[in-house]
N, C-alpha and C positions, 0 to 999 in steps of 0.2 A: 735795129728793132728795139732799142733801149734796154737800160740799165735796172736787173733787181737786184738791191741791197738785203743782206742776210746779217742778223749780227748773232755776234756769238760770244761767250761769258769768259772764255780763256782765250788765253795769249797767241794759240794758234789751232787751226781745224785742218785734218787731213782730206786731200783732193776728194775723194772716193765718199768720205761722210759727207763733206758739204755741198757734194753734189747730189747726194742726196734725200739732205736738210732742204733743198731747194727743192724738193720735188722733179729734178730733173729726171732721174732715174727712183723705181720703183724700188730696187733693193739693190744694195753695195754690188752686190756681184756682176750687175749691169753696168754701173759704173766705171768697177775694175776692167772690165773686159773693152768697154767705150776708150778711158784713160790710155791701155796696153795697144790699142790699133793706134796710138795717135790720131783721132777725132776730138779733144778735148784742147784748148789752147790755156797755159796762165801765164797770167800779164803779156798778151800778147804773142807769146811761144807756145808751140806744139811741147805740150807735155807728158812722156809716159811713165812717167813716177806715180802710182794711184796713193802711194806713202807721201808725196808732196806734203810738206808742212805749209798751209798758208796764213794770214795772218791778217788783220785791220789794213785795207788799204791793198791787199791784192786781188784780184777778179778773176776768172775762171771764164772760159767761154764754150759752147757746143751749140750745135746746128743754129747760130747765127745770134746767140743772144749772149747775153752778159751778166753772171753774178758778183755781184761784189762784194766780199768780206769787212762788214761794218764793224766798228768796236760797241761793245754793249753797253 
C-alpha cells in the first residue's frame, strides 16, 4: 500500500509517539495497547516494545502500511 515517511528533529522517536506523529493512532494509549497485542511490525518484526527506540531509516508497519522514520 506504500510507503509514508515521517521525519523527526532527534536522533531517535519512541514506537508509541511515532505512531502517533503519523496519525496512525488517535492517542498513545491506542498505540500502546496496538504495539502490546503484537499488531504492529518494525523493520519488518512483530514488535511489542511500545518503548522501542527508532531512528532515521527504521519503519513501523500496521494494518498493511508502512511509516518510515526520515532524518530531519
Amino acid at each position: 500500500m506504500g510507503t509514508v515517511g515521517k521525519k523527526i528533529k532527534t536522533g531517535y522517536i519512541r514506537l508509541d509517539t511515532f505512531l502517533k506523529l503519523c496519525g496512525v493512532f488517535e492517542t498513545g494509549g491506542q498505540a500502546k495497547i496496538a504495539v502490546q497485542e503484537g499488531k504492529v511490525r518494525v523493520n519488518g518484526e512483530v514488535c511489542t516494545m511500545r518503548g522501542k527506540k527508532l531512528k532515521p531509516g527504521d519503519s513501523a508497519e500496521y494494518a498493511g502500511k508502512t511509516y518510515e522514520v526520515k532524518d530531519a
